[in-house]
Backbone of each chain as ProteinMPNN parsed JSONL, in Angstrom:
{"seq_chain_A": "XXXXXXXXXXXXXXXXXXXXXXXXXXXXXXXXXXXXXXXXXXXXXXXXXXXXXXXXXXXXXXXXXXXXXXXXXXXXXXXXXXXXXXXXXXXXXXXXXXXXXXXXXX", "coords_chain_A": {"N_chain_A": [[94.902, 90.09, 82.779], [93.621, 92.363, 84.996], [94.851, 92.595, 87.575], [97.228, 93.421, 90.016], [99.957, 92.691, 92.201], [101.521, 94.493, 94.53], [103.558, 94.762, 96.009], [105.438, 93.456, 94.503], [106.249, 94.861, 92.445], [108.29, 96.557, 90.299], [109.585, 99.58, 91.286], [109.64, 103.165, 90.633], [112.267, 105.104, 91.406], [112.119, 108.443, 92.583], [113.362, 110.003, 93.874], [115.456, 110.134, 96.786], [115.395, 107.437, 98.941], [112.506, 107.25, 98.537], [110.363, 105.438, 97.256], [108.045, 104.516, 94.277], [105.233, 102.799, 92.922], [103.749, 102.447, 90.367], [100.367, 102.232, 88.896], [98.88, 102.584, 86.028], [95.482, 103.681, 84.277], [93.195, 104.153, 81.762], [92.264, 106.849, 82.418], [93.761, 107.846, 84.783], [96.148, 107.744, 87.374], [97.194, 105.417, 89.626], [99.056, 105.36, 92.179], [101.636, 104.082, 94.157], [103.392, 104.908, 97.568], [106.064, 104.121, 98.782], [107.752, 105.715, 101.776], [111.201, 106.188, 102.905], [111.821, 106.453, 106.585], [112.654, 109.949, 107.073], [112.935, 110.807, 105.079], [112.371, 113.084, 102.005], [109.804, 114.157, 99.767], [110.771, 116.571, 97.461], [109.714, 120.221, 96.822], [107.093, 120.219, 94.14], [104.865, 120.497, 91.624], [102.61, 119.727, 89.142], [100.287, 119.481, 86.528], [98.369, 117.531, 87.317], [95.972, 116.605, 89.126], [95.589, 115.855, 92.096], [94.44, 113.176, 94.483], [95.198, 111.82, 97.944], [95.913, 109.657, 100.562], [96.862, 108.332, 104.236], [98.574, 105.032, 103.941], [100.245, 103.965, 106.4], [101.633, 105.33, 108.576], [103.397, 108.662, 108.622], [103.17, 111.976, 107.68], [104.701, 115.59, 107.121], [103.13, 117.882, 105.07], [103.382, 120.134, 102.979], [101.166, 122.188, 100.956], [100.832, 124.067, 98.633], [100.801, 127.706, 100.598], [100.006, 126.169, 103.032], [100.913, 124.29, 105.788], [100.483, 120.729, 106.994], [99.85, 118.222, 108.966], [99.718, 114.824, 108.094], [98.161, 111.679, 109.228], [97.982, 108.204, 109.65], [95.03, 107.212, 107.636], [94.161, 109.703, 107.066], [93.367, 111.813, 104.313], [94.357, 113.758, 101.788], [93.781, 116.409, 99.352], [94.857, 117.776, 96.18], [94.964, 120.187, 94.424], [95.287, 120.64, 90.714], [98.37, 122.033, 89.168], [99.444, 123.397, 91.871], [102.14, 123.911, 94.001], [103.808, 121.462, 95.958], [105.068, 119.241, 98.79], [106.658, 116.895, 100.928], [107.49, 115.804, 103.728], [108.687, 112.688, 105.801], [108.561, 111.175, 108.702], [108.802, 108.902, 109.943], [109.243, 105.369, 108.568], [106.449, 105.458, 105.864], [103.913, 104.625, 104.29], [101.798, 105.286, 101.435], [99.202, 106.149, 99.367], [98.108, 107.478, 96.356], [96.068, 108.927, 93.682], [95.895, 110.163, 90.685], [94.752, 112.097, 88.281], [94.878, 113.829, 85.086], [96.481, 110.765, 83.774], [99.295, 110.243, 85.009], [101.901, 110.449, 82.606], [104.653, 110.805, 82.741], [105.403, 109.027, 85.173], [105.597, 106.827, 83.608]], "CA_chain_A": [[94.011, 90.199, 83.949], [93.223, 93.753, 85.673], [94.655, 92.394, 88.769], [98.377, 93.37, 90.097], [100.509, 92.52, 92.932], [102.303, 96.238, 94.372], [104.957, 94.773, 96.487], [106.371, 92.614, 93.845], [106.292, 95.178, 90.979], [109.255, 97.826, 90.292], [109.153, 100.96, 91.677], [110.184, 104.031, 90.518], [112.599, 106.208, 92.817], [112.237, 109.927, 92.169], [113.903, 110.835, 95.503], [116.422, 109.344, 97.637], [113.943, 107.372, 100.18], [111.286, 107.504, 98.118], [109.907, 104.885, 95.759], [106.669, 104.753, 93.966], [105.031, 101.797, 92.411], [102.106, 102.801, 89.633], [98.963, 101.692, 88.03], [98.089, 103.482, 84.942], [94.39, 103.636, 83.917], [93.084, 105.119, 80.615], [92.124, 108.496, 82.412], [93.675, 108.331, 85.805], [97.148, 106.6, 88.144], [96.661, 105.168, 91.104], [100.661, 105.345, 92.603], [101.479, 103.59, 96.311], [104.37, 105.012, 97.327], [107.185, 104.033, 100.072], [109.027, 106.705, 101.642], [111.62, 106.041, 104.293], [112.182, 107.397, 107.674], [113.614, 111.066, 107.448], [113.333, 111.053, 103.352], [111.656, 113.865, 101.482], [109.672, 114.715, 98.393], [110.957, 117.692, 97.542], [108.856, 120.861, 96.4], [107.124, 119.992, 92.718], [103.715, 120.894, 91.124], [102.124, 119.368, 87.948], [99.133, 119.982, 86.113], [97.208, 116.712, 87.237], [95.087, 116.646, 90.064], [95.949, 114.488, 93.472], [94.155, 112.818, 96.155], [96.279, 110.926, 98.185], [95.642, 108.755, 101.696], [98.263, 107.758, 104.57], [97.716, 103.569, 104.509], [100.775, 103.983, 107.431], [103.116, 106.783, 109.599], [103.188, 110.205, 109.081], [104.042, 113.031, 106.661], [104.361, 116.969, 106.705], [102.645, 117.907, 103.921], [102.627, 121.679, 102.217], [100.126, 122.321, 99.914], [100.859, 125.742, 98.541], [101.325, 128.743, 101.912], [99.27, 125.797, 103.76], [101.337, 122.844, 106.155], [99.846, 120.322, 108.024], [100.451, 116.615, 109.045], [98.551, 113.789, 108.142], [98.561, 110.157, 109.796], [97.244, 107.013, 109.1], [93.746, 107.454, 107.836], [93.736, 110.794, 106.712], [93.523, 112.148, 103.217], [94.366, 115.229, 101.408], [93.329, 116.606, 98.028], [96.268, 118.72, 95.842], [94.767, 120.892, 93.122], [96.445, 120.672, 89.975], [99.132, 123.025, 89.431], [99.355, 123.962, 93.333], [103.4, 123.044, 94.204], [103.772, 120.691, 97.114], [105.894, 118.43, 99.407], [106.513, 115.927, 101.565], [108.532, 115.093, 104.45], [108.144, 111.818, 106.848], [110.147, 111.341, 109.965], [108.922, 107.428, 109.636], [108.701, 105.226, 107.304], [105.684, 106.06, 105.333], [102.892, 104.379, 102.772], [100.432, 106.39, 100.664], [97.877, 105.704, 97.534], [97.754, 108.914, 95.764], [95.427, 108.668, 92.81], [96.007, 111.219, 89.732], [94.154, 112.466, 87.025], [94.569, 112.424, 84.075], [97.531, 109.505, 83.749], [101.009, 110.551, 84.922], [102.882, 110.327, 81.323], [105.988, 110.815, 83.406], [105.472, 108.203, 85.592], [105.382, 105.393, 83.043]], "C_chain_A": [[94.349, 91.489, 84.697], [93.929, 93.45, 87.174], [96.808, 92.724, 89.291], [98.74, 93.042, 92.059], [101.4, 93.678, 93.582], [103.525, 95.938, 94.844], [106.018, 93.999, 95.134], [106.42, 93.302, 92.47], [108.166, 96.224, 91.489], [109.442, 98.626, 90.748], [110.497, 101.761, 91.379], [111.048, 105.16, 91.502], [112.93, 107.642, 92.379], [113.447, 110.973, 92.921], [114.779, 110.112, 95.955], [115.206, 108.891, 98.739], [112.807, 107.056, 99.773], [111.125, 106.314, 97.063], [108.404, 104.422, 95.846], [106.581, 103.355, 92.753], [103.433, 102.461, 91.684], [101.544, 101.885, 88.813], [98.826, 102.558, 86.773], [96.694, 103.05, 84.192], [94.319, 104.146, 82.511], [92.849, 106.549, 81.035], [92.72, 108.975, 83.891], [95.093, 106.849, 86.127], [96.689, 106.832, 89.461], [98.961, 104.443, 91.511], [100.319, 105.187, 94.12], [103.385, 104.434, 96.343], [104.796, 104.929, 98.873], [108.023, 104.914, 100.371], [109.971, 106.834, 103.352], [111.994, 107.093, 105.225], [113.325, 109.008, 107.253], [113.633, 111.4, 105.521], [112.182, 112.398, 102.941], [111.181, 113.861, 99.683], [109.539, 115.935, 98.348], [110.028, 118.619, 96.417], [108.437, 120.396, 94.634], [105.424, 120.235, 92.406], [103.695, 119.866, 89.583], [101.054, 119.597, 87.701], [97.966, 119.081, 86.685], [96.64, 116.849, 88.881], [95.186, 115.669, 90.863], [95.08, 114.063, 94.641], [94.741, 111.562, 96.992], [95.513, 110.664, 99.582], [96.892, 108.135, 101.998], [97.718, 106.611, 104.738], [98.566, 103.752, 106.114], [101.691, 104.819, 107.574], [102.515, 107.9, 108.937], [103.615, 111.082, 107.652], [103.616, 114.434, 107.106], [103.791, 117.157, 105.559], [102.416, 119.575, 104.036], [102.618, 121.489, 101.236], [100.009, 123.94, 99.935], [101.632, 126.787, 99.278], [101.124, 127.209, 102.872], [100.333, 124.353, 104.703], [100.399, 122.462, 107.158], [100.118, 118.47, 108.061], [99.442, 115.621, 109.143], [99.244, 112.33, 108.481], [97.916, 109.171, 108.884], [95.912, 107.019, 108.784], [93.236, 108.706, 107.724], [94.36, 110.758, 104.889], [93.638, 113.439, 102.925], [93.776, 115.487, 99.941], [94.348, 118.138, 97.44], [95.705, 119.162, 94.214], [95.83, 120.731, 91.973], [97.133, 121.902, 89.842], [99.738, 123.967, 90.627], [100.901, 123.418, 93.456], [102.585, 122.628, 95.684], [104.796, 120.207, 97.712], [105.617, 118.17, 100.745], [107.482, 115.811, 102.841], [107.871, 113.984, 105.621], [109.317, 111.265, 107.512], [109.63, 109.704, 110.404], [108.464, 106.703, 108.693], [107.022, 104.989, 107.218], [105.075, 105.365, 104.442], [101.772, 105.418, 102.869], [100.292, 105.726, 99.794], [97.569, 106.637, 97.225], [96.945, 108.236, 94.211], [95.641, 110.389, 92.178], [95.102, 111.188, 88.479], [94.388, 113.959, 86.229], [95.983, 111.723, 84.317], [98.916, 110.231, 83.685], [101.621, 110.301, 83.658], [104.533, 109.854, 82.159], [106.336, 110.395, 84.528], [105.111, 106.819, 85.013], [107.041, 104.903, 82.924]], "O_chain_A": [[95.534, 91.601, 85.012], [93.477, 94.185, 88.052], [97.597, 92.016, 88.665], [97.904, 93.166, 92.954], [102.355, 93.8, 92.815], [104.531, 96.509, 94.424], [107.237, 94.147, 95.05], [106.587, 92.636, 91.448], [108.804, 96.395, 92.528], [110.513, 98.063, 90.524], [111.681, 101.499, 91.59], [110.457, 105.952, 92.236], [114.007, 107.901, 91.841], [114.042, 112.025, 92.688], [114.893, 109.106, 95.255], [114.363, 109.631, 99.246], [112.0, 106.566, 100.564], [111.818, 106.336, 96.046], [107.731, 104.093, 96.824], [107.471, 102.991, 91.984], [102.401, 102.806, 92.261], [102.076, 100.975, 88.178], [98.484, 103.663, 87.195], [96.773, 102.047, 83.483], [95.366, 104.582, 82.031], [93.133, 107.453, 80.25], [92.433, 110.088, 84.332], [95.187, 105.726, 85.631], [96.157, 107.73, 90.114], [99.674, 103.508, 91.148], [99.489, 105.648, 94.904], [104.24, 104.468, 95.458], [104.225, 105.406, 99.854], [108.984, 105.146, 99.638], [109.623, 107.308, 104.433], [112.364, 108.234, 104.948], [114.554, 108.979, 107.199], [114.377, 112.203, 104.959], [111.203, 112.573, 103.666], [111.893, 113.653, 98.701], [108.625, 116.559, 98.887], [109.626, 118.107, 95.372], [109.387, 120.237, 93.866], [104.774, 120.022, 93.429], [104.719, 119.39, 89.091], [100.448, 120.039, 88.676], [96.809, 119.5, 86.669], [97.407, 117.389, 89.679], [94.896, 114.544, 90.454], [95.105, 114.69, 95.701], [94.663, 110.412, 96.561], [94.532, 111.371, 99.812], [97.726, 107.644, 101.238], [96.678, 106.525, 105.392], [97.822, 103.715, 107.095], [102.54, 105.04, 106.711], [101.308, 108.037, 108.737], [104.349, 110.653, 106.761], [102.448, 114.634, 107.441], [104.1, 116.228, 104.813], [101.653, 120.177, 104.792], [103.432, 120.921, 100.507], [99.469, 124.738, 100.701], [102.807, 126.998, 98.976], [102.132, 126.974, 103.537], [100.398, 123.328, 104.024], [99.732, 123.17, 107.912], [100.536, 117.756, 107.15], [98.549, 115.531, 109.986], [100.366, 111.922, 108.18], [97.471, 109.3, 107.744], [95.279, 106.784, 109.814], [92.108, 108.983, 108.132], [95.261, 110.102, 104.367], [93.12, 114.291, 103.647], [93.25, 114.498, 99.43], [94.504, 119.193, 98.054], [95.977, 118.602, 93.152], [97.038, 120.693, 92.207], [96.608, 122.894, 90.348], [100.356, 125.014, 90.436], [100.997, 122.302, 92.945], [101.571, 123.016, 96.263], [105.818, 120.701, 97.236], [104.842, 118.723, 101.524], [108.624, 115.689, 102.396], [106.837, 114.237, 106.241], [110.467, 110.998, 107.164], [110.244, 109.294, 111.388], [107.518, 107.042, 107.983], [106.364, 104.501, 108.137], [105.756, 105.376, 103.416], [101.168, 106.041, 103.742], [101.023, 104.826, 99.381], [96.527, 107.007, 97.767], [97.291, 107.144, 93.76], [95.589, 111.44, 92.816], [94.862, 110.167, 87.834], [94.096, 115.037, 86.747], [96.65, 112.263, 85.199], [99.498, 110.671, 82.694], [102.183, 109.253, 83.979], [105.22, 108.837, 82.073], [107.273, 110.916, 85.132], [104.538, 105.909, 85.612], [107.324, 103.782, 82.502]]}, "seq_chain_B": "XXXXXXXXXXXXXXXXXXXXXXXXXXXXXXXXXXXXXXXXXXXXXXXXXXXXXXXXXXXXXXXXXXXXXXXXXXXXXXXXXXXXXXXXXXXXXXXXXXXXXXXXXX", "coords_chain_B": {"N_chain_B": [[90.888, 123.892, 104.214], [92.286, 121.614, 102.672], [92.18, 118.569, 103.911], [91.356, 115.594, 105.16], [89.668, 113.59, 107.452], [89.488, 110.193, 107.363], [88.004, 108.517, 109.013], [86.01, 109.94, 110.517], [84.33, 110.681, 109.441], [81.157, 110.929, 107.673], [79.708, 108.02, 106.712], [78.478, 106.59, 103.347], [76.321, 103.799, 102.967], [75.459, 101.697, 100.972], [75.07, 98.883, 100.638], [74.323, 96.462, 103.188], [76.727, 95.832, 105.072], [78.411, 97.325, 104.41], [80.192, 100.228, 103.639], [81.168, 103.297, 102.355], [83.005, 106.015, 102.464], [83.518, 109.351, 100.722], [85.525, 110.951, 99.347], [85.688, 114.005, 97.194], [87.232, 115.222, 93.792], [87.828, 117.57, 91.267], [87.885, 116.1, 89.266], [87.786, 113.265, 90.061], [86.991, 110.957, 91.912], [87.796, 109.598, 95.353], [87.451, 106.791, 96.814], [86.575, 105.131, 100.349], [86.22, 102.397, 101.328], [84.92, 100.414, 103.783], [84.21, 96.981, 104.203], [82.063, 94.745, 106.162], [83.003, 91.175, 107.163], [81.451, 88.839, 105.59], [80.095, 90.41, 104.0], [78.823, 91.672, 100.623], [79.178, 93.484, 97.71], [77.261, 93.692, 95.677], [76.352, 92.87, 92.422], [77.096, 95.089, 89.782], [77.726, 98.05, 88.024], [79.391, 100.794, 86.104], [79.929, 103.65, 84.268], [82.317, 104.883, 84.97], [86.033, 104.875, 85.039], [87.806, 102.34, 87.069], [90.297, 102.067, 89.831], [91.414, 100.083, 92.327], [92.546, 99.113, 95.52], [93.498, 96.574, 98.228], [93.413, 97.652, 101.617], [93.49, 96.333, 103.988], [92.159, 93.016, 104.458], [90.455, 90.615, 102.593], [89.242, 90.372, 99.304], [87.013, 88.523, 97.355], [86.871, 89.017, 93.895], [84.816, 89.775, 91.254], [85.306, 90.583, 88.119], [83.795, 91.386, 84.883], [83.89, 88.265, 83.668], [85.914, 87.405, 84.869], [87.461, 85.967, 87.961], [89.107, 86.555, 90.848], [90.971, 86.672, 93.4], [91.727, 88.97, 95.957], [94.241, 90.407, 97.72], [95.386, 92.059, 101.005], [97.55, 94.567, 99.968], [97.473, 93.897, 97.31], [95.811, 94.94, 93.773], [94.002, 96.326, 91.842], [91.751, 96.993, 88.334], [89.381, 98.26, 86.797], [87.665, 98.706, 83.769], [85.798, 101.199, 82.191], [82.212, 100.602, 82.741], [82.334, 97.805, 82.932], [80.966, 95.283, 83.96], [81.011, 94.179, 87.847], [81.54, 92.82, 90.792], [81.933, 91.655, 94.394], [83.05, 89.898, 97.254], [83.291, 89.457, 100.802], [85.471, 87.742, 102.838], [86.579, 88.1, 105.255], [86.328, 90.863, 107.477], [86.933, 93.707, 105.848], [88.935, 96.314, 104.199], [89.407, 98.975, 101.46], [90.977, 100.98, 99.309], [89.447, 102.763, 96.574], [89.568, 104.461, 93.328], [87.797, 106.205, 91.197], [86.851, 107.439, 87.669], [85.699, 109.835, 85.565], [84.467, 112.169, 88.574], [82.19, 110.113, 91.003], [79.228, 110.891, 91.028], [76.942, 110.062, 91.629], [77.444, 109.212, 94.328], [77.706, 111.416, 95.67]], "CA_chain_B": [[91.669, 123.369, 104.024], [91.853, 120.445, 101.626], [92.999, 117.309, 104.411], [90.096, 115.174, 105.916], [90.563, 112.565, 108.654], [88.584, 109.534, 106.674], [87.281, 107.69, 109.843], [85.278, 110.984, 111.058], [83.484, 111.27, 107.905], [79.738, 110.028, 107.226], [79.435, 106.962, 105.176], [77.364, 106.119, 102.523], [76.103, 102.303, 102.954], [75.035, 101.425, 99.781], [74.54, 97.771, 100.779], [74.785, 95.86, 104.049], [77.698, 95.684, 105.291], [79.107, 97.892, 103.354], [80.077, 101.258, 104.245], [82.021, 103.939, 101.727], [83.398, 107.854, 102.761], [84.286, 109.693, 99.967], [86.26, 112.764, 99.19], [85.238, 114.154, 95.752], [87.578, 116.312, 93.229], [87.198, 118.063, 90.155], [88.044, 115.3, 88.097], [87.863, 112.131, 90.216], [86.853, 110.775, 93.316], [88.779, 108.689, 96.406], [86.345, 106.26, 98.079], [87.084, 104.393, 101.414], [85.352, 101.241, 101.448], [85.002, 99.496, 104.996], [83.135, 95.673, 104.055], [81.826, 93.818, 107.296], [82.61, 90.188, 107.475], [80.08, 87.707, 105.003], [79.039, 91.352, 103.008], [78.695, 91.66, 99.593], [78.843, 94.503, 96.994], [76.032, 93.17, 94.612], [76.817, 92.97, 90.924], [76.949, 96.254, 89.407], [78.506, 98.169, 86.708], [78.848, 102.472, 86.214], [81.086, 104.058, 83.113], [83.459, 104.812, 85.379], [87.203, 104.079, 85.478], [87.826, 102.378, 88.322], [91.006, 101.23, 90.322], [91.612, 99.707, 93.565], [93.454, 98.312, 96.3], [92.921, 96.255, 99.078], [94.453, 97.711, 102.592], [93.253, 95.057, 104.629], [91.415, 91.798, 104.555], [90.24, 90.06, 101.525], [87.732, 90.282, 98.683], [86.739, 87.752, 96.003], [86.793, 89.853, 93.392], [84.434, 89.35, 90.021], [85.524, 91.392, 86.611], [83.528, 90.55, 83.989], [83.711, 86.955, 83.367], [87.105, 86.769, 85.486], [87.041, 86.121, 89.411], [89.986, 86.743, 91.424], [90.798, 86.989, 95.224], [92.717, 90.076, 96.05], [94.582, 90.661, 99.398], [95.863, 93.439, 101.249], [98.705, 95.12, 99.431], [97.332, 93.959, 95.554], [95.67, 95.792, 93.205], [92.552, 95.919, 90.242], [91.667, 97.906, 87.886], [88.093, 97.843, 86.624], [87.323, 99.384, 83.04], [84.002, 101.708, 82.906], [81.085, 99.827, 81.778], [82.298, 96.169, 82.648], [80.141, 94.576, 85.758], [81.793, 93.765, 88.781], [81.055, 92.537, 91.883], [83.048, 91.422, 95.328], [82.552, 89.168, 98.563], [84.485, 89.348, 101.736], [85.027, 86.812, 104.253], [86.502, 88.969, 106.078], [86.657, 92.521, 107.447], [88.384, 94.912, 104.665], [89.467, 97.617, 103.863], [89.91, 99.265, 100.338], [90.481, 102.37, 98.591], [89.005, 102.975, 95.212], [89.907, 105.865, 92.683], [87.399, 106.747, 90.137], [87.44, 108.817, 86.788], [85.335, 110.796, 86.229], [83.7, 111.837, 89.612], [81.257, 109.373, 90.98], [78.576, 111.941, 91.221], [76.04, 109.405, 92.301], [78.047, 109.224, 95.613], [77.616, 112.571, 96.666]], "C_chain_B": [[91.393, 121.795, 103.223], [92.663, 118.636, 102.546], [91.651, 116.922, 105.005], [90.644, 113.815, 106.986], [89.457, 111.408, 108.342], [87.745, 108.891, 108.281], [86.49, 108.362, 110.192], [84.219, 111.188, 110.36], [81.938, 110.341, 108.036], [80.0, 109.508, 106.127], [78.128, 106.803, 104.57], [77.031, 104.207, 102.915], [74.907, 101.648, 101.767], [74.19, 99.77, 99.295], [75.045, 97.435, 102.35], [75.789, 95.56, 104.3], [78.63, 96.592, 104.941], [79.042, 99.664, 103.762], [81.098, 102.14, 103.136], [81.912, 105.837, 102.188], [84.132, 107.793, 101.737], [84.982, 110.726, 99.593], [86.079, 113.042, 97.357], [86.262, 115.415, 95.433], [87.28, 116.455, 92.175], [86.772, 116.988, 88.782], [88.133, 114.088, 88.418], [87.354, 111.827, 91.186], [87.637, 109.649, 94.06], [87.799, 108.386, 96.791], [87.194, 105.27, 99.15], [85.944, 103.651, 101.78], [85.86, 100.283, 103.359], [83.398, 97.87, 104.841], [83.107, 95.058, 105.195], [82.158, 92.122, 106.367], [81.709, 89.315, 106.65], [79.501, 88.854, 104.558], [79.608, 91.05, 101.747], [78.594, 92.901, 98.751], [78.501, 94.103, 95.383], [76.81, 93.646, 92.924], [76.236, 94.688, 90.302], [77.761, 97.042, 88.276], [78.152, 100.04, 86.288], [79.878, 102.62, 84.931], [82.348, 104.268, 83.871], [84.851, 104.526, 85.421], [87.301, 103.639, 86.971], [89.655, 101.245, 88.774], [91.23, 101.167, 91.74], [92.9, 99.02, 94.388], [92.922, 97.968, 97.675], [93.946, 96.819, 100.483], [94.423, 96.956, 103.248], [92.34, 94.574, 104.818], [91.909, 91.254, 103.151], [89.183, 89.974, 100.783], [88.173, 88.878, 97.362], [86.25, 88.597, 95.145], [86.007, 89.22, 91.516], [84.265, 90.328, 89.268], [84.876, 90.917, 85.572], [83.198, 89.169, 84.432], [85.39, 86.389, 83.977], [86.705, 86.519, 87.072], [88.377, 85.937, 89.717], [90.388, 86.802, 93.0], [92.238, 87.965, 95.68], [92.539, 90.473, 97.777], [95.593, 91.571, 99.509], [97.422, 93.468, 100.416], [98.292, 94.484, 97.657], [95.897, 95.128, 95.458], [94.623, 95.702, 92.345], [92.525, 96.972, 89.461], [90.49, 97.152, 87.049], [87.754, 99.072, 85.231], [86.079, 99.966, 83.565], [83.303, 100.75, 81.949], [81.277, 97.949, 82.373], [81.424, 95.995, 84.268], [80.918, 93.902, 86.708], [80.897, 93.738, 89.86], [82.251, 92.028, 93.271], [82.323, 91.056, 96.833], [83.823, 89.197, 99.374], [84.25, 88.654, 102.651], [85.306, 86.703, 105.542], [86.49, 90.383, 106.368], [87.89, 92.84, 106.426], [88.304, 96.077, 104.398], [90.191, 98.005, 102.428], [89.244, 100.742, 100.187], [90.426, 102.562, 97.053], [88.989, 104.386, 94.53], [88.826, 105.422, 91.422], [87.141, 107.662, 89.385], [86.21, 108.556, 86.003], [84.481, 110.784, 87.798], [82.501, 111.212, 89.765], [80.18, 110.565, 91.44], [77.211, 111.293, 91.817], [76.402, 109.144, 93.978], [77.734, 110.257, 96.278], [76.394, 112.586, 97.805]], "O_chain_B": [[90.385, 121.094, 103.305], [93.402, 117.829, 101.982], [90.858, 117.805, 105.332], [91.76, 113.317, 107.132], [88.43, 111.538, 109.008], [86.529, 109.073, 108.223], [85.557, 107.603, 110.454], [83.254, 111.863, 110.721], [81.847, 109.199, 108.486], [80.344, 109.961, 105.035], [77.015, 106.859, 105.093], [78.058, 103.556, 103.107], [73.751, 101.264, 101.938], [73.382, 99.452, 98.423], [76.035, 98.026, 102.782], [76.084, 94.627, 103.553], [79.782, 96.427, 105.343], [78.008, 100.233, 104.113], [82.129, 101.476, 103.018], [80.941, 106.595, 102.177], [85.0, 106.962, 101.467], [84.238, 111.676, 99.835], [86.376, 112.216, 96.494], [86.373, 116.376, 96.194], [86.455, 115.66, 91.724], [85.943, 116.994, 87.871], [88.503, 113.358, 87.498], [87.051, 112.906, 91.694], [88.126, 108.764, 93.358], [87.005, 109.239, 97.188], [88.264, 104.74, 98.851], [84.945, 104.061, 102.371], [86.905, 99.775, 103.766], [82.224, 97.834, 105.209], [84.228, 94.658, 105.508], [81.707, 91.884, 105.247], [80.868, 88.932, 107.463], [78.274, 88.75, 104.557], [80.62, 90.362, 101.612], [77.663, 93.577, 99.189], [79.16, 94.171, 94.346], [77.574, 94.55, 92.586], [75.13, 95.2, 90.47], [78.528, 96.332, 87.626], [77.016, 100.505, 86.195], [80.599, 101.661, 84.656], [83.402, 103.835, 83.406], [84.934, 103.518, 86.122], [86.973, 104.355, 87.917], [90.034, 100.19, 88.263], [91.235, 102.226, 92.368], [93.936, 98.548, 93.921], [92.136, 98.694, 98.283], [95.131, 96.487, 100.477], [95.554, 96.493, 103.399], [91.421, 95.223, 105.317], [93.029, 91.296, 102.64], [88.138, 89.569, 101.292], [89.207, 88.526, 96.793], [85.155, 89.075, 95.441], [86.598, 88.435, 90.775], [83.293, 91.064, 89.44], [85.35, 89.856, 85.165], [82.419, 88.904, 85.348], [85.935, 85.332, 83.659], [85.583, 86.901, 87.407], [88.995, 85.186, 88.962], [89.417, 87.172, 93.66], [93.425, 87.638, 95.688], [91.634, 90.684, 98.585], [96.426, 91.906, 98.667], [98.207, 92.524, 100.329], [99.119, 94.825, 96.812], [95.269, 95.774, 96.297], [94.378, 94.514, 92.135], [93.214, 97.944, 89.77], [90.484, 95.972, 86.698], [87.598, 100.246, 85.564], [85.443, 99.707, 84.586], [83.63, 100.29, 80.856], [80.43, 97.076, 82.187], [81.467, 96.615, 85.33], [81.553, 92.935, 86.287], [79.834, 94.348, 89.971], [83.448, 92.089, 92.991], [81.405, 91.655, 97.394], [84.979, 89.049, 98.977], [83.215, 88.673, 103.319], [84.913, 86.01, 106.48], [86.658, 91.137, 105.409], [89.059, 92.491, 106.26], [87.267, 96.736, 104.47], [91.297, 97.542, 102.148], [88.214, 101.354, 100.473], [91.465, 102.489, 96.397], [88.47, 105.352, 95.089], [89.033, 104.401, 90.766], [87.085, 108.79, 89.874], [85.731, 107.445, 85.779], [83.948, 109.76, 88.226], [81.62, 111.479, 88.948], [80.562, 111.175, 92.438], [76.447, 112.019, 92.453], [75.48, 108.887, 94.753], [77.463, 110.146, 97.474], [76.313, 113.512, 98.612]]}, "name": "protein", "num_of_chains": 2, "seq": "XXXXXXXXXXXXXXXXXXXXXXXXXXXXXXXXXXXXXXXXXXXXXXXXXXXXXXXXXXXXXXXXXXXXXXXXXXXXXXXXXXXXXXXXXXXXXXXXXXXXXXXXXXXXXXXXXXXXXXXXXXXXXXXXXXXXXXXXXXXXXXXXXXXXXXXXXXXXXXXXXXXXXXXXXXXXXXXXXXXXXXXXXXXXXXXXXXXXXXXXXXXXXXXXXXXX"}
């Protein structure tokens, strides 16, 4: 059944602070990810293509030269290959959706 | 700049109750579904990949020939081609990633 539960799965921690719980589709992940007070995702680029949404708190976010801070209810969009990062000074949910399928988040 | 502030945005209302802002990229789109209360998003069915999550309320959720009831913090994932549909009985909130872009949205 197509249907999952996010708090009660695994999550991957890339970061100190940081853990990410994914979906994988056939052409596209849909990743929630928790990132606590004061934690960072530090600078990283990949080829796939991001649009991400804060469900709650805050993050810095540079995208490229470009920073800017998004809240609850804002979204961004992260070209592929563009580096990026993260920092949130509370704790933090997002739903970033990728295409095509993180490999290296399975 | 590539950040949008979803509540600001013009929705599409595709059915009663039913309200979606979307942010479109090269290769996917982010929709932000806001369902009133006793709406409905009528049986329907696009090639699409599609996956979701509920941020808050609750939908009755119909895949195919499955039915489900998905609440804030779970998850779906909706092949392209299969028919789906979804009732809420109350106010919700979900964000939906589909692959390729929904181009009928724009």
């Amino acid at each position: 059944m197509p249907y999952y539960r996010i708090p009660e799965m695994d999550p991957l921690s890339p970061a100190e602070g940081v853990e990410i719980r994914v979906i994988h589709g056939e052409r596209m992940t849909l990743a929630f990810f928790r990132v606590s007070a004061g934690a960072r995702v530090p600078e990283h680029a990949h080829p796939h293509e991001q649009i991400g949404t804060v469900i709650r708190g805050v993050m810095d976010l540079a995208v490229g030269d470009e920073t800017f801070t998004v809240r609850t209810g804002d979204a961004y969009h992260v070209p592929g290959g563009v580096p990026h990062s993260g920092y949130c000074g509370e704790e933090t949910e997002l739903v970033e959706a990728f295409c095509p399928v993180r490999e290296d988040m399975r």
